[in-house]
C-alpha positions in Angstrom: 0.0 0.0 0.0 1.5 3.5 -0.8 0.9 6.4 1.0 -0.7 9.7 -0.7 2.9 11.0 -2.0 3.2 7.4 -3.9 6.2 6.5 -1.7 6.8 3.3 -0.2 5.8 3.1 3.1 8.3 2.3 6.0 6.4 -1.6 6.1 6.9 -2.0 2.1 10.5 -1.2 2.4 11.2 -2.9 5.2 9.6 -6.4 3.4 11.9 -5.0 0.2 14.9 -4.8 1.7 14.2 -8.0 3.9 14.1 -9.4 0.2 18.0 -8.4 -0.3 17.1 -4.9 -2.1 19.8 -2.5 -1.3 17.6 0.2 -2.8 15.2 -0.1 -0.3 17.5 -0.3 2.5 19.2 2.9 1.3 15.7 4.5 1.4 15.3 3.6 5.1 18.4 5.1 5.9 18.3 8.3 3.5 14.3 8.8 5.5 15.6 8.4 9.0 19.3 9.3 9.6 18.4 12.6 10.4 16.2 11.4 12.9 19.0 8.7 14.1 21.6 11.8 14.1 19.6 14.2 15.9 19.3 11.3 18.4 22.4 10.9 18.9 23.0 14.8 18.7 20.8 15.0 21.6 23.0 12.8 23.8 25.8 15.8 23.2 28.1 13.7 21.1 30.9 15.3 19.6 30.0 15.2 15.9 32.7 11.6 14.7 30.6 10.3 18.1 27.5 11.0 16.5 28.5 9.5 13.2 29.8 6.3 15.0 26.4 6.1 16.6 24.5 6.5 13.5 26.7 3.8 12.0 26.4 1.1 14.7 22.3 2.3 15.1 22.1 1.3 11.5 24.2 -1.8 11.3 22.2 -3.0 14.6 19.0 -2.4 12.4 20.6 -4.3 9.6 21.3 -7.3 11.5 18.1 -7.6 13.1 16.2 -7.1 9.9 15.8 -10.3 8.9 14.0 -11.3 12.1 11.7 -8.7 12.0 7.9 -10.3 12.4 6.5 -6.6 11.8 8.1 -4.6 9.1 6.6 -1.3 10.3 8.3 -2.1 13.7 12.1 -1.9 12.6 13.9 -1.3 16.0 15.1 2.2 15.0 11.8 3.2 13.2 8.9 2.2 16.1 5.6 3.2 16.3 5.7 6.8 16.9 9.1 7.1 14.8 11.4 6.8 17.9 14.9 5.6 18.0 16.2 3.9 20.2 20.1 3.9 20.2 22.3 1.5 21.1 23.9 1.2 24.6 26.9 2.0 22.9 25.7 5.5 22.7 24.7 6.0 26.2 28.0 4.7 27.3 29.8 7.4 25.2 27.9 10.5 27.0 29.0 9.3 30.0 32.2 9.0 31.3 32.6 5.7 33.7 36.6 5.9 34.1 37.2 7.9 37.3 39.0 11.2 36.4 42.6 12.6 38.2 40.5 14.2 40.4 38.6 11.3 42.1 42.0 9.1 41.6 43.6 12.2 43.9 40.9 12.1 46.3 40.6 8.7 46.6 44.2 8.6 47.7 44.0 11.4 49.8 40.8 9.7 51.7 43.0 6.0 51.7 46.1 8.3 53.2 43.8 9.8 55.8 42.0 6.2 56.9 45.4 4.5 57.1 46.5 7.4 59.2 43.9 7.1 61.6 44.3 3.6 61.6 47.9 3.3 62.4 46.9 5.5 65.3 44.9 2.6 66.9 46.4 0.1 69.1 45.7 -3.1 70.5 43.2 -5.6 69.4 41.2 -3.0 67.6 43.9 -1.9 65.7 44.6 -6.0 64.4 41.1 -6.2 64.2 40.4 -3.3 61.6 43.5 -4.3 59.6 42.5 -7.9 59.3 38.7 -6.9 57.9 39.4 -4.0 55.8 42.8 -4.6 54.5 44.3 -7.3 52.4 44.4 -10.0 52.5 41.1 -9.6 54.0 39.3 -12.5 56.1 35.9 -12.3 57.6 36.3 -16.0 59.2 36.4 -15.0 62.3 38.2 -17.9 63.8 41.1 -16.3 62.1 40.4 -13.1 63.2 39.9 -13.9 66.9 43.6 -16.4 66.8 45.4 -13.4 65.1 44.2 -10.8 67.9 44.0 -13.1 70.7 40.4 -12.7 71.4 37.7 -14.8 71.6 35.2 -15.1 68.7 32.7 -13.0 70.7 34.2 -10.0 71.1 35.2 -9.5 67.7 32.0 -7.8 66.7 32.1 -5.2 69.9 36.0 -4.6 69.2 35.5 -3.8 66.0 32.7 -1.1 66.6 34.7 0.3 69.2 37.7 0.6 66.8 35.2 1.6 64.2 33.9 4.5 66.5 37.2 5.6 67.4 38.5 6.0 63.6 34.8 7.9 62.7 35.6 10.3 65.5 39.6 10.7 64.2 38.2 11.3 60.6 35.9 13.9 61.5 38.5 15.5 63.7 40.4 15.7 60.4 37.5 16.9 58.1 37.5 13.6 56.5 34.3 13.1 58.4 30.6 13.6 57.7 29.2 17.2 56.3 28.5 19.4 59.7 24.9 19.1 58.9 25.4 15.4 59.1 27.8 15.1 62.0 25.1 17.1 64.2 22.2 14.3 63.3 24.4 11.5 64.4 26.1 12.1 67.6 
């Protein structure tokens, strides 16, 4: 069936090109990479990102073309004429690797903890280091050999070493917010 400007419709090429005709395929694309692009655009791609995500939209489309049940439902040209880009896109807007900056405060937090926690002594201190510092070991048959305690008292030595280093940490701003620190003392 053709729509009233005697073009194929989206279904009708779809079938075509499912048929192995390039021409029709071309069509699809030349009718909806704006769409795909602006897509993409939207995301705040740098324009080869953009490009990439048109590309891998419309080879994603391709390979699942020959599956398609509903040929007015290709998954880039739904109902509605939505797009739906790959992951791949997504994943290029936003930036998972941690930047210098959380790599420097990460190390400054991991310098301030292991300051505070050299400044424990006793059981609490061997108590911390085994749990939280490898090789860790939560089997606390270990834990209560290595700081000559019995298996009981590992739980309240550890909250009271805990406590102490929460205290230290907020002594040396490494602590909660002030707004926070009020609410749970």
């Amino acid at each position: 069936m053709r729509n009233g400007v005697d073009r194929p419709t989206v279904a009708e090429l779809v079938v075509a090109a499912q048929a192995g005709d390039r021409t029709a395929w071309a069509e699809l694309v030349t009718r909806f990479d704006g769409m795909v692009r602006a897509v993409a655009t939207g995301f705040r791609l740098q324009d080869a990102d953009v490009g990439d995500a048109a590309q891998e939209t419309w080879m994603r489309a391709l390979e699942q073309l020959a599956g398609l049940r509903q040929p007015e439902g290709l998954g880039v040209l739904a109902a509605g004429r939505r797009v739906h880009l790959d992951s791949w896109a997504a994943e290029q807007t936003v930036e998972t690797a941690p930047g210098p900056e959380e790599h420097a405060l990460q190390a400054e937090t991991q310098r301030a903890v292991r300051s505070a926690v050299d400044t424990l002594s006793g059981r609490g201190r061997i108590v911390v280091e085994i749990l939280f510092y490898p090789p860790r070991t939560v089997d606390y048959a270990v834990i209560a050999e290595s700081a000559n305690i019995p298996m009981g008292s590992i739980g309240p030595t550890r909250a009271r070493a805990l406590h102490v280093l929460r205290r230290r940490l907020e002594y040396t701003e490494f602590g909660p917010c002030p707004a926070a620190a009020g609410r749970d003392r």
